[in-house]
N, C-alpha and C positions, 0 to 999 in steps of 0.2 A: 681264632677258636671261639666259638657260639660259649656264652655264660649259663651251664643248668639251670634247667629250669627249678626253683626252690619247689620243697617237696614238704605237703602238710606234714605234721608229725599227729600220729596217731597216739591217744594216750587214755588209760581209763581214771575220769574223775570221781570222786569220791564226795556223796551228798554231805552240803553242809563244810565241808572242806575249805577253807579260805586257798586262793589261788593268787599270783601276781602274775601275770601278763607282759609280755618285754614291749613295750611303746617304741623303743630308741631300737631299737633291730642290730643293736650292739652285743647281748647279752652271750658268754658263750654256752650257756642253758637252755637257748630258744628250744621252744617258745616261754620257756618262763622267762623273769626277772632276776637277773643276778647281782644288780645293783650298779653294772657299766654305766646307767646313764649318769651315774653323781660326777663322772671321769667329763663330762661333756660340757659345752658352752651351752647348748639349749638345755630350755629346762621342759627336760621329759618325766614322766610320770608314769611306772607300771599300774595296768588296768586290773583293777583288782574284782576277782568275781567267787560265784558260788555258783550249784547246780543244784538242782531240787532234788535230783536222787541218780544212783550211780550210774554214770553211762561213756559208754566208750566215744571220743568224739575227735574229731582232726582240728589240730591248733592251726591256725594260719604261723607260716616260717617268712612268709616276704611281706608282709607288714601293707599288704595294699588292699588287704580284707575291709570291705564297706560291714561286716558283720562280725567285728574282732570281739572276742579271740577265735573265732571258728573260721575255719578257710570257708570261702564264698566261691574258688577258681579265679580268683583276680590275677593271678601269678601268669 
């Protein structure tokens, strides 16, 4: 059986809004941060961002985004 293919998650951000980003693709919040990576050996680090003003945008869900946190189609 073929593994789905991961599927952005559409979300509307909020200007000026602090966000965390999941780096370790543990989180069971993706695409945020829910703090699974502190559970890990490596030491990962949510990507923490902002947005100039409010806009709807697709998170990257498979963590292979060259343009994180927004999906790029790397999936």
């Amino acid at each position: 059986m073929e593994k789905p293919v991961p599927t952005p998650k559409a979300c509307l951000l909020i200007k000026d809004k602090a966000y965390a980003y999941c780096t370790c693709n543990k989180s069971l919040e993706l695409p945020f941060c829910d703090g699974n990576h502190k559970k890990l050996k490596e030491d990962f680090k949510p990507l923490l961002f902002k947005v100039p003003k409010n806009m709807k945008a697709f998170l990257c869900t498979c963590g292979n985004s060259k343009n994180a946190p927004y999906c790029d189609g790397s999936h």
